[in-house]
C-alpha positions in Angstrom: 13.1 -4.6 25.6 12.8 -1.6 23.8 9.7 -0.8 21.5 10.0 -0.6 18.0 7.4 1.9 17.4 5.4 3.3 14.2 2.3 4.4 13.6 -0.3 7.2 11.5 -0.6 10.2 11.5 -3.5 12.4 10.6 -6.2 15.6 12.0 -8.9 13.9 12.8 -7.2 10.2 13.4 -9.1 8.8 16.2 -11.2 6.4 13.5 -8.2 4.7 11.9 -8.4 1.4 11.8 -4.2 1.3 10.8 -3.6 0.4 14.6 -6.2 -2.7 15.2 -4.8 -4.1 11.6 -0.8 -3.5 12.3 -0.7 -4.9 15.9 -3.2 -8.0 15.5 -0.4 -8.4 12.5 2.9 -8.2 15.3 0.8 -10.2 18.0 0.3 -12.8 14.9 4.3 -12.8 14.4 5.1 -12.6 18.2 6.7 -9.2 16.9 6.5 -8.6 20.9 8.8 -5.7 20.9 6.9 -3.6 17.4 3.6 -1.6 18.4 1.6 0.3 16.1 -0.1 3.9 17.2 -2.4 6.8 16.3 -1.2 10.7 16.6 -3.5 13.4 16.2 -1.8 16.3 14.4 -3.4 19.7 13.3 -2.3 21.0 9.7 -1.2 24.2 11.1 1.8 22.2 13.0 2.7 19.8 10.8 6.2 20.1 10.7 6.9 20.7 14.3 4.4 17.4 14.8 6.6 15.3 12.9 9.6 16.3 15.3 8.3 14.6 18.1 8.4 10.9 16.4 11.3 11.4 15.2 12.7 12.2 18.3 11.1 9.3 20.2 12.3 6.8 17.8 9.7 5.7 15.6 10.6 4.0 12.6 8.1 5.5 10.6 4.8 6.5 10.4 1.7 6.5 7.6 0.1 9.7 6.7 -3.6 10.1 5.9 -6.0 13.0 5.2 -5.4 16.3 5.2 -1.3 15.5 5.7 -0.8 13.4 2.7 0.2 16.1 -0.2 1.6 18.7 3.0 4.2 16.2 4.1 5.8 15.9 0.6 7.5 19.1 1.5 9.9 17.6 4.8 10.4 13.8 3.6 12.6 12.7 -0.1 9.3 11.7 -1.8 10.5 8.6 -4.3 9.0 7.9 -7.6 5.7 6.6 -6.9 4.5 9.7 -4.4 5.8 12.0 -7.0 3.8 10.7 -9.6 1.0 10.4 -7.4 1.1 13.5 -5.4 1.0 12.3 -2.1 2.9 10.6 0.6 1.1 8.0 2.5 4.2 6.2 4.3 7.1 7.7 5.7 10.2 5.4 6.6 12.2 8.1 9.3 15.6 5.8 8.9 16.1 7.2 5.0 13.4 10.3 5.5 12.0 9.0 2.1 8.3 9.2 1.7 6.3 6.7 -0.5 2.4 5.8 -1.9 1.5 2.4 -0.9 -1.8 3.3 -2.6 -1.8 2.3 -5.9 0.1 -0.5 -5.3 -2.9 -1.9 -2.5 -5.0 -1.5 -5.5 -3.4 -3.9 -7.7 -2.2 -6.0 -5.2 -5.6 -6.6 -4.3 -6.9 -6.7 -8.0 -4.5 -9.4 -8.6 -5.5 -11.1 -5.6 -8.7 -11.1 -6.9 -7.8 -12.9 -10.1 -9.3 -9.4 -11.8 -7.4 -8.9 -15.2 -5.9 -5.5 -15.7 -3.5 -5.5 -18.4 -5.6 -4.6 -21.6 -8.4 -4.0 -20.4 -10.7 -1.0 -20.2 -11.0 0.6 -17.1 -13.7 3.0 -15.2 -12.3 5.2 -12.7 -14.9 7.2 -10.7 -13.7 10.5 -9.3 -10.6 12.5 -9.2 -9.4 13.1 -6.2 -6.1 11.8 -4.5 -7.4 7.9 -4.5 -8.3 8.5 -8.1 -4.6 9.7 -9.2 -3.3 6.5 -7.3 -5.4 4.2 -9.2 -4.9 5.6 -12.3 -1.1 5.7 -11.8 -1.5 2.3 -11.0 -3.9 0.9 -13.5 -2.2 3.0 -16.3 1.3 1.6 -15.3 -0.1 -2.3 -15.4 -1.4 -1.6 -19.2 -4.6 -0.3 -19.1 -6.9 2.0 -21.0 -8.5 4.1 -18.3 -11.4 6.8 -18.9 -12.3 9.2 -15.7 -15.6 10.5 -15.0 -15.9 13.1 -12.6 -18.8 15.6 -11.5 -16.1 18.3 -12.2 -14.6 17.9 -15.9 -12.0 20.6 -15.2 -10.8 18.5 -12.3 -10.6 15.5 -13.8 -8.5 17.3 -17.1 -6.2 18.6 -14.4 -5.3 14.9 -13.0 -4.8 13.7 -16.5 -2.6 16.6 -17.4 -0.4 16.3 -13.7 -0.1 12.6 -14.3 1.5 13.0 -17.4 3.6 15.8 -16.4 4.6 13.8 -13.0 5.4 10.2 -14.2 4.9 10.6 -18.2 2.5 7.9 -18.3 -0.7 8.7 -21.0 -3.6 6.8 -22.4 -6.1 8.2 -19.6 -8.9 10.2 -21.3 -11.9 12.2 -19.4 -15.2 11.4 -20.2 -18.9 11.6 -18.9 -21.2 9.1 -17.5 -23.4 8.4 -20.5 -20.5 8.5 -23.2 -18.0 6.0 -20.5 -21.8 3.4 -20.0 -21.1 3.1 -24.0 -17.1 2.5 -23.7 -17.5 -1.1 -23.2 -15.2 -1.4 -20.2 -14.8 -4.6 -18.0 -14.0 -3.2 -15.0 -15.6 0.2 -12.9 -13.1 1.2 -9.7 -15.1 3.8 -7.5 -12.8 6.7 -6.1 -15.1 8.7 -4.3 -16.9 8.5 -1.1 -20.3 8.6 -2.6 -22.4 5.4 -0.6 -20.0 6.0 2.5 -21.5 5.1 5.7 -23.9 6.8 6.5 -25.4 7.5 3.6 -25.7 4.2 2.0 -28.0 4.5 -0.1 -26.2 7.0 -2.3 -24.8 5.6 -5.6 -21.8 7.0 -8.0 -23.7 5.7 -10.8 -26.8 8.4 -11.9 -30.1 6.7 -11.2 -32.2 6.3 -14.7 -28.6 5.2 -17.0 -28.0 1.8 -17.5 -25.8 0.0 -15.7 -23.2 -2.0 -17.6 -23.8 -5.8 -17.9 -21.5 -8.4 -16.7 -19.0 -5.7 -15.4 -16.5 -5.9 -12.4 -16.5 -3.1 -10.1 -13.8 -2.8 -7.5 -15.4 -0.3 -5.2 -13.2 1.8 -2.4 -15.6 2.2 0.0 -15.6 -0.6 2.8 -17.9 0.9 5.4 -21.0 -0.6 4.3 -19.0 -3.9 2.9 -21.8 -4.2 0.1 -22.6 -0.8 -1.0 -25.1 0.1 -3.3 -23.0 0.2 -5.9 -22.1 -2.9 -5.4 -25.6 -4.1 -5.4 -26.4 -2.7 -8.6 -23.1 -4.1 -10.4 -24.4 -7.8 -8.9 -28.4 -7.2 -10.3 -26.8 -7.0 -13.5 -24.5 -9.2 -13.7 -21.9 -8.2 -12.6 -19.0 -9.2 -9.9 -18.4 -6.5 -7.4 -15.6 -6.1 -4.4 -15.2 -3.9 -1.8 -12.5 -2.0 -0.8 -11.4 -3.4 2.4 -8.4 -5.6 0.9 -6.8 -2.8 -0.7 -6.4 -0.9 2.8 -5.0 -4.5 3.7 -2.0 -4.8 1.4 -1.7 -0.9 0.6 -1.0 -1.3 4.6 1.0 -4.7 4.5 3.3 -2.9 1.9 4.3 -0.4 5.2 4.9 -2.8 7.3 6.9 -4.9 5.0 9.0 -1.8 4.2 9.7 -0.7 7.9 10.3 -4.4 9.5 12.0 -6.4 6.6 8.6 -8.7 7.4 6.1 -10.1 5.0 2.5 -9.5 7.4 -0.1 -12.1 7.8 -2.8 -10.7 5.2 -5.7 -13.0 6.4 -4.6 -11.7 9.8 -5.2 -8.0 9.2 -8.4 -8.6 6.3 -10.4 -10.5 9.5 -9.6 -8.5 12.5 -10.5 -5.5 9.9 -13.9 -7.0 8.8 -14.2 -7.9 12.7 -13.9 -4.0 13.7 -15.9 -2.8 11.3 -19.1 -5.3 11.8 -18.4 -4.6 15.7 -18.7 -0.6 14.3 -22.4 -1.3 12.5 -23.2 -2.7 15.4 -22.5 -0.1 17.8 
């Protein structure tokens, strides 16, 4: 029987989780013959590194960090990577490169009965998970507002959005003017309240936190970061971002096997891995 094979590709890749989540998926589908891998690639020999899955077969890989804008250059980015600036799935059958990002987002959003179109919308940060969202939130019908600790950064993803897909109604602001915007919902971008340093909050200690809000928070590793925790004391509904690398993931493997994946599947042996993590 010979293996279908995919897998993800990054420098360093050694914590991905993309393997446990796409082969507890096959096992659940007795998809015997797929199996899902990691491959460590330096940046410096990217293009060469990308030579040797193609010519071992794999279907296709995912790309993470620091591959995913580097890799535009050798695959037929479509649409959605263009827009966003960064491939995150590669299918090696058509060579086309595509962001499953922003469409985990919403998937998950959706999932989560979270209402999007309309609505006003915080995005924290504005790095390459910040683009994806706002591509995505901006493309479902929302108002968005950025805050970043760098204005000029933040300026610079508006004005690249809007060159790249032509989608507007993002506007930059700061932390004190956006607590005033009135918005329903806060997604957190950045990596600030990572493990280990848990204790750290996007929000500035000393302004007040928005009553009643939702905030859809990136970061899965604590599940229940402080942010989190400080949307809940007032009010608020909060939800982490382990369901979004679910379905940005399921949205892979649907597009290499032609199979929908078992979500619950992938969410528990994730949420299994990482409480298995906290306690090592």
């Amino acid at each position: 029987m010979a293996v279908k094979r995919v897998g993800v590709i990054g420098f360093p890749v050694e914590h991905s989780l993309s393997p446990v989540m796409h082969n507890a998926a096959f096992e659940a589908l007795r998809m015997d013959d797929w199996y899902y891998d990691a491959m460590s690639i330096p940046p410096d020999i990217l293009r060469l590194g990308l030579r040797e899955p193609r010519n071992h077969g794999y279907i296709g890989i995912n790309v993470t960090v620091p591959h995913k804008e580097a890799i535009m250059e050798y695959v037929r980015p479509d649409e959605k990577a263009r827009a966003i600036g960064a491939v995150n799935t590669v299918d090696f059958r058509s060579n086309i490169g595509t962001n499953t990002d922003a469409d985990g987002l919403i998937n998950d959003l959706v999932a989560s009965d979270v209402r999007i179109r309309g609505e006003r919308v915080l995005v924290l940060g504005a790095g390459g998970a910040a683009r994806a969202a706002v591509y995505g939130l901006l493309r479902e019908g929302a108002a968005v507002a950025i805050v970043n600790r760098t204005k000029s950064r933040a300026d610079r993803l508006v004005a690249q959005l809007r060159a790249s897909s032509g989608l507007d109604g993002a506007e930059v602001m700061t932390l004190d003017q956006a607590a005033d915007w009135g918005m329903s919902l806060i997604v957190n971008c950045t990596s600030v309240g990572l493990h280990p340093n848990i204790k750290q909050s996007p929000w500035i200690h000393g302004l007040p936190f928005p009553e009643g809000v939702t905030v859809y928070d990136m970061v899965y590793r604590p599940a229940n970061t402080a942010l989190m925790q400080q949307c809940v004391a007032h009010g608020g509904r909060a939800i982490g971002g382990l369901g979004m690398l679910v379905r940005q993931g399921a949205i892979a493997f649907e597009l290499w096997t032609g199979v929908a994946p078992p979500i619950d599947v992938m969410y528990d042996v994730l949420r299994d891995a990482l409480e298995q993590a906290t306690k090592d």
